[in-house]
C-alpha positions as CSV (number, residue, x, y, z in Angstrom):
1,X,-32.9,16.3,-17.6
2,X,-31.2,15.8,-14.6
3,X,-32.8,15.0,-11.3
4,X,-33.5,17.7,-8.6
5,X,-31.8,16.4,-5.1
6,X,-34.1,16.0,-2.1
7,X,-33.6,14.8,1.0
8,X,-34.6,10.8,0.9
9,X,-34.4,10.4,4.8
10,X,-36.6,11.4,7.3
11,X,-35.9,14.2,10.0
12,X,-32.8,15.4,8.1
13,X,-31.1,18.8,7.9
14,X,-30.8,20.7,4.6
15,X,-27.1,19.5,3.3
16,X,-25.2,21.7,0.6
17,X,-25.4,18.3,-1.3
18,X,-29.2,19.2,-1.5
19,X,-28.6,22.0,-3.1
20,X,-27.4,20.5,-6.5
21,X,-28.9,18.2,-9.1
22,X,-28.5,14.8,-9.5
23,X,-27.1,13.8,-12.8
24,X,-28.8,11.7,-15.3
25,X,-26.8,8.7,-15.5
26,X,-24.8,7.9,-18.0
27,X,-24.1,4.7,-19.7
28,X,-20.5,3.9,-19.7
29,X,-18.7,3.7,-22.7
30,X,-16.1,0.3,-23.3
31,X,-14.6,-1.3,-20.0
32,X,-11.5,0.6,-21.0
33,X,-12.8,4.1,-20.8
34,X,-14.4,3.2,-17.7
35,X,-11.6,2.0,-15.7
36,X,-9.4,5.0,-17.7
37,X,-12.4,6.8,-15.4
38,X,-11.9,5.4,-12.2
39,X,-8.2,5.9,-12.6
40,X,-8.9,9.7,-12.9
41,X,-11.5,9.5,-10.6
42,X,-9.0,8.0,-7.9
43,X,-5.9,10.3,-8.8
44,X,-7.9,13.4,-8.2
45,X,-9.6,11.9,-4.9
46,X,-7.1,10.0,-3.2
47,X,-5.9,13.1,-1.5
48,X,-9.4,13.9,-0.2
49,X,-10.3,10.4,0.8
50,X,-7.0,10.8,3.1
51,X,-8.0,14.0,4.6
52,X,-11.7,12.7,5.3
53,X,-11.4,9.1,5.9
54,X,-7.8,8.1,7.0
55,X,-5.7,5.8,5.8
56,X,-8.5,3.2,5.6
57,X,-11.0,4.0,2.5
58,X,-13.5,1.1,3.7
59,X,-16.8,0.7,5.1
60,X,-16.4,0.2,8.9
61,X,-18.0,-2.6,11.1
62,X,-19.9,-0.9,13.9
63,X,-20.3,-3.0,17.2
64,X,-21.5,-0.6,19.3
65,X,-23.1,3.2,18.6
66,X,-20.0,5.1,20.5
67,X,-17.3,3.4,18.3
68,X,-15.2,5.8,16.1
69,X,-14.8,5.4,12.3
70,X,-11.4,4.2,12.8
71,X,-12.3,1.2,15.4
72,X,-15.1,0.2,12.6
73,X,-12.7,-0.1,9.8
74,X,-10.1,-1.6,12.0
75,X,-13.0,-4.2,13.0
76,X,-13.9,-5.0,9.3
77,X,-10.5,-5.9,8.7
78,X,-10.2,-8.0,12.1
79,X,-13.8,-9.9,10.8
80,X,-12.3,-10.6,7.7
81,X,-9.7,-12.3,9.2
82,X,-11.6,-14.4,11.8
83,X,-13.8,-15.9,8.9
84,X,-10.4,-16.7,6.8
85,X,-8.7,-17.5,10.1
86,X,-5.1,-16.8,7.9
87,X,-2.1,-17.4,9.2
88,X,-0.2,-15.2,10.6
89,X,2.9,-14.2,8.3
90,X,1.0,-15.4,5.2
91,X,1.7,-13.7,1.3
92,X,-0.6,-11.9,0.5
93,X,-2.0,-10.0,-2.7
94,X,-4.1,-6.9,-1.3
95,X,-5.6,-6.3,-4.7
96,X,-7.0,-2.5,-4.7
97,X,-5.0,-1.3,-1.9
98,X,-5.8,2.2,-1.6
99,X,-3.8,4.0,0.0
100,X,-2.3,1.0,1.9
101,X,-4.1,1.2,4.9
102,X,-5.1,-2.7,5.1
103,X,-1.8,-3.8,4.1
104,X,-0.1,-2.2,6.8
105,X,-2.7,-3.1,9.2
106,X,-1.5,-6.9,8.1
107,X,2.0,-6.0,7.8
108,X,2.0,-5.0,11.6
109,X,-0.2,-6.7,13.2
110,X,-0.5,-10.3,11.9
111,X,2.8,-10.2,10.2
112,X,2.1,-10.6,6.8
113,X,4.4,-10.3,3.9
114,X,1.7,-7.8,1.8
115,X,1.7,-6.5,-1.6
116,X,-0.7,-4.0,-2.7
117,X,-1.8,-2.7,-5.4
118,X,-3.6,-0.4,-7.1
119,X,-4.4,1.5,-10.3
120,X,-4.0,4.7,-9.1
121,X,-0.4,6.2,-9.2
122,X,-1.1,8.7,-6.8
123,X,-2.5,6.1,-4.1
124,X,1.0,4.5,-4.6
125,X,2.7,7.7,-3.4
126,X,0.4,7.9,-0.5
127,X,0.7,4.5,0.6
128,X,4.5,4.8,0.5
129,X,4.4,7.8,1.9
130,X,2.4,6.8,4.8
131,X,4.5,3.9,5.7
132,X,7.8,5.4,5.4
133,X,6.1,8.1,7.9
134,X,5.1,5.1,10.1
135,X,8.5,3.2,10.0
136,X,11.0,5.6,10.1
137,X,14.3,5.3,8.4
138,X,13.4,1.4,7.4
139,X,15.3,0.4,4.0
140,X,13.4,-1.2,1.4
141,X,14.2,-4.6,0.0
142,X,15.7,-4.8,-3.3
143,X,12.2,-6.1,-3.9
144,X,10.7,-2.8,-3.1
145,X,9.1,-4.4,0.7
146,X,9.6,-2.2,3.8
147,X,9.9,-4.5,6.9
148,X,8.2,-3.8,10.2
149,X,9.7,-4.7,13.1
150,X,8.8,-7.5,15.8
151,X,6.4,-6.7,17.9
152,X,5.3,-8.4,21.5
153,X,7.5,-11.2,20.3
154,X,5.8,-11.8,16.7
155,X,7.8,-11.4,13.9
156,X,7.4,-8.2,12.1
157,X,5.6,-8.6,8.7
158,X,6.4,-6.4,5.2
159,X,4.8,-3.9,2.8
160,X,5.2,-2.8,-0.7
161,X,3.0,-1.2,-3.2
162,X,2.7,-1.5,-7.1
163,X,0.9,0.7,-9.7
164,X,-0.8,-2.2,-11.2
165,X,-4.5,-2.8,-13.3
166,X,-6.1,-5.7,-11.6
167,X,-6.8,-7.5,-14.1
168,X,-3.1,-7.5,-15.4
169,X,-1.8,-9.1,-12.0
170,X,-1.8,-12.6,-13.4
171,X,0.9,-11.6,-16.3
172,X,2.7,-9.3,-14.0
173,X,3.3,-11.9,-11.4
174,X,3.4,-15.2,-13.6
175,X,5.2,-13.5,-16.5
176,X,6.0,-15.9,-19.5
177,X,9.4,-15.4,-19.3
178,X,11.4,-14.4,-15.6
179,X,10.0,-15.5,-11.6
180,X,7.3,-16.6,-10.9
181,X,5.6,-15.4,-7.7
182,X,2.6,-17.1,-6.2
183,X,0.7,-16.2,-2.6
184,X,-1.4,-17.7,0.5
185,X,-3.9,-15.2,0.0
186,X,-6.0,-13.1,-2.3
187,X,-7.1,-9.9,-0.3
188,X,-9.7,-7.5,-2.0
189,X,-12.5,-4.9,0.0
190,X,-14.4,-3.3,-1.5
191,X,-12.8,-3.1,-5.0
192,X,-13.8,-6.1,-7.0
193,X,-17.3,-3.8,-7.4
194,X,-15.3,-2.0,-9.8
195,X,-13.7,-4.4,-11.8
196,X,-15.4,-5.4,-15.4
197,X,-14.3,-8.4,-16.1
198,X,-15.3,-10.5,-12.4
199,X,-14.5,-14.0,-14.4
200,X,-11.2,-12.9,-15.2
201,X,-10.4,-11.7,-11.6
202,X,-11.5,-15.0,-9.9
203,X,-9.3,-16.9,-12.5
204,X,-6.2,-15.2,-11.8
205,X,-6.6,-15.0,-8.3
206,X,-6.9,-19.0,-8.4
207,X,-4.0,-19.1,-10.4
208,X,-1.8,-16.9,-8.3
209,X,-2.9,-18.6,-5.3
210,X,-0.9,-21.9,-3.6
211,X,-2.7,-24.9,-3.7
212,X,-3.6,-26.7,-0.5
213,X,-6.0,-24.2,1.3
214,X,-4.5,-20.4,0.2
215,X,-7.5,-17.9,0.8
216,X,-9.7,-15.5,-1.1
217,X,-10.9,-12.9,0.7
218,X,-13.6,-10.3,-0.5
219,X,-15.6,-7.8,1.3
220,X,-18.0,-5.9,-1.5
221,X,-21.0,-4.4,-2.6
222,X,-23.7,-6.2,-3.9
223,X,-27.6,-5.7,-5.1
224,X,-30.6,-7.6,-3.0
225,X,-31.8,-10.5,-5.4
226,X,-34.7,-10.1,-7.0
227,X,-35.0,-6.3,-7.4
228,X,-37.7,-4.9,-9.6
229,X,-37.0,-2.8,-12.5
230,X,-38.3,0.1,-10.6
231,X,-36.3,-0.5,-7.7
232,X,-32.9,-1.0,-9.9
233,X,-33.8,2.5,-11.3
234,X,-34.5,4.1,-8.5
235,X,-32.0,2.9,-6.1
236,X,-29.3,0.7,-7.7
237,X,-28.3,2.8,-11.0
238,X,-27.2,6.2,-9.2
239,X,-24.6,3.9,-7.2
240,X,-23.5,2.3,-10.2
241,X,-22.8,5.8,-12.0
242,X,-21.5,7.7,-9.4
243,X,-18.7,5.1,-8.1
244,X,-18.2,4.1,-11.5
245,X,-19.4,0.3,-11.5
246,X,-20.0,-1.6,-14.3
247,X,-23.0,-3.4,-13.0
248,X,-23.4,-4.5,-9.2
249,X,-23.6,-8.5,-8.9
250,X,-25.5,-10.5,-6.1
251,X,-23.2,-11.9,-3.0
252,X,-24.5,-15.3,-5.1
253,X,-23.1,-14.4,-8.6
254,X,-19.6,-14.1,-6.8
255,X,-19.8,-17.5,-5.3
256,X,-20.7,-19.3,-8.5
257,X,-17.8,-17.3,-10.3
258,X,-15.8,-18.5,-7.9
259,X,-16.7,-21.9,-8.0
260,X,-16.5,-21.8,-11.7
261,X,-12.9,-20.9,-11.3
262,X,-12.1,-23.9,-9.2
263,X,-12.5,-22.1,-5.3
264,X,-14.4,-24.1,-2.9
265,X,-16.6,-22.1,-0.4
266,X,-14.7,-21.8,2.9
267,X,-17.6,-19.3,4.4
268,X,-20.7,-18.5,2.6
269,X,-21.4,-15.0,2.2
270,X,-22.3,-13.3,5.5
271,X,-24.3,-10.1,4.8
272,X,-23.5,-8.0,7.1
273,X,-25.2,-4.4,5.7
274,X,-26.7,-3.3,8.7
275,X,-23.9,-2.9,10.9
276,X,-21.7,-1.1,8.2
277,X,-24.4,1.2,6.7
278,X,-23.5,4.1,9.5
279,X,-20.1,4.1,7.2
280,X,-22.2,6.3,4.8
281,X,-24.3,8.3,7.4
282,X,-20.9,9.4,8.5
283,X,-19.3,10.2,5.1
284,X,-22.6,12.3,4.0
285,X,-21.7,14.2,7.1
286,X,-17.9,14.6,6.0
287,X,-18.9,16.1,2.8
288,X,-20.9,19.1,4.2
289,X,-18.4,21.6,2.8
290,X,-19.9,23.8,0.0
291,X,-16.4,24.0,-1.2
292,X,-16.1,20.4,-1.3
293,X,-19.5,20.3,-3.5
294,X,-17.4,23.2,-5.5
295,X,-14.4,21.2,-6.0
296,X,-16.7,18.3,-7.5
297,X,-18.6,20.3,-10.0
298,X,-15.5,22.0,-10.9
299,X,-14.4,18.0,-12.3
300,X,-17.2,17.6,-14.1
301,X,-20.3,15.6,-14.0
302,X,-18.3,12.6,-12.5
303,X,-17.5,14.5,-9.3
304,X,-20.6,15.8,-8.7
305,X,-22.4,12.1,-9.7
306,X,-19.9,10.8,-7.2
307,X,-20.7,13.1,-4.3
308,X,-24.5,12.6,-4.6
309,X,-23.9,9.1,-5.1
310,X,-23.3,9.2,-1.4
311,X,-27.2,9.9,-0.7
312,X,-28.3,7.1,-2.9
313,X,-25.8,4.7,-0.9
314,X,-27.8,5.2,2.4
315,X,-31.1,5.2,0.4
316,X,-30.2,1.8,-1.3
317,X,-29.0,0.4,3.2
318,X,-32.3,1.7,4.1
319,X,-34.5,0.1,1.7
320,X,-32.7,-3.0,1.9
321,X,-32.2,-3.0,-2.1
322,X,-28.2,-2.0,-1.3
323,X,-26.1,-4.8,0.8
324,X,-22.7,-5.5,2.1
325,X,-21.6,-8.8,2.4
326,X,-18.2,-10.6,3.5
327,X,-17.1,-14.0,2.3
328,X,-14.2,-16.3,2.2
329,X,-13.6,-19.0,-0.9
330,X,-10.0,-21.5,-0.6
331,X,-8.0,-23.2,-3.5
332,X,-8.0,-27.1,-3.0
């Protein structure tokens, strides 16, 4: 039976989210009809994620109570690269890209030379979109990359966005056969989460990588250590189901994978929860449209899981069982 949805935090107002059920949650099937899920999942949102959230679909970093959404996600991505400290005009892999919002940022403003990707075809077509919108006119490279231009006498980095599973990038880019292509920098926020096979990921990312100090770069989702079995029921198992995770790791289970791959530990995980947990206080606000809560149910019980997975999210940052943590690894 699914679960009725009550309001979890104090001095709240009644939300049309309250209004619905929770749904039981469902064990997912193989890692291939659950990633054939988030694919769906993110074909059918991306469009509403844009709309909502702008062109950055990540938590934001709050400094101060009066900044905007926008100068929070714009400050994750600026954190993230003051605990890499990567060069400007680096290569880098932006590994669940969204709709492209990151790579651009790196693009144009530190130069990079970015490739994103993603699974979702239609984020593709937004991201593109989006940038040929920003840019103008711009070519593309026979390579697919669209060039920004200098800017206050930097040199203008580049762009380009695949349609690619994650954990194919290593036979994509170091086919057996054809070039090879290797980068300075593994970029992924807020994506790795979804990915089943974690061991895989940190061993292609090392391989893709440069030797000689080249970067990995993850911002993610994580559980607290040592949760009870109560408290993984109660707080941790409605995130998993509604954003479609295969199981949520500790900020320590990534560092040893990462090890185990061959990454040394250029900044230890930094959890960083509290000043990003607003991100979801906003977003529950965002989805106060009935027809919003319409659309959901109208694509099944994945939609609406999803929506009221929102609730649980600021449940899980309020009772500390939820965290957000940055961290920066680098190939020897």
């Amino acid at each position: 039976m699914a679960q009725p949805a009550v309001t979890e935090l104090p001095g709240e107002q009644l939300h049309p989210g309250d209004q619905h059920e929770i749904p039981n949650v469902e064990a997912h099937g193989s890692f291939d009809s659950l990633k054939d899920r988030i694919k769906k999942h993110y074909e059918i949102a991306s469009d509403y994620y844009y709309s909502l959230w702008g062109q950055h679909i990540h938590h934001g970093l709050f400094k101060s109570p009066n900044e905007t959404k926008e100068e929070a996600q714009v400050n994750l991505i600026n954190y993230l690269l003051e605990i890499s400290a990567l060069p400007p005009g680096a290569k880098v892999l932006d590994v669940g890209c969204g709709i492209g919002g990151t790579s651009r940022f790196l693009a144009r403003e530190h130069g990079a030379k970015v490739t994103g990707i993603t699974i979702s075809g239609r984020q593709v077509e937004i991201a593109k979109q989006v940038t040929t919108t920003e840019l103008g006119d711009a070519a593309a490279s026979p390579d697919g990359f669209l060039q920004y231009p200098e800017k206050e006498g930097k040199t203008g980095g580049a762009v380009r966005f695949l349609e690619l599973d994650a954990e194919k990038m290593l036979e994509y880019f170091r086919p057996a056969a054809g070039e090879q292509q290797s980068f300075d920098c593994v970029w992924i926020s807020e994506a790795l989460s979804h990915l089943p096979n974690k061991e895989l990921f940190f061993s292609s990312a090392f391989s893709l990588l440069e030797s000689g100090g080249s970067r990995l770069v993850i911002a993610d989702w994580f559980k607290a250590p040592g949760l009870t079995p109560e408290q993984e029921e109660a707080d941790i198992r409605t995130i998993e189901d509604g954003m479609l995770l295969p199981r949520l790791y500790t900020s320590d289970e990534y560092v040893a994978m990462a090890e185990q791959a061959g990454f040394r530990v250029r900044q230890k995980p930094i959890d960083i929860s509290k000043d990003v947990a607003k991100t979801w206080d906003i977003s529950w606000s965002l989805v106060a449209s009935p027809s919003l809560w319409a659309f959901a149910i109208s694509q099944g019980r994945d939609g609406l899981a999803f929506l009221q997975a929102f609730r649980a999210m600021r449940r899980g940052y309020a009772n500390g069982t939820f965290r957000y943590a940055v961290m920066c690894f680098e190939k020897p």
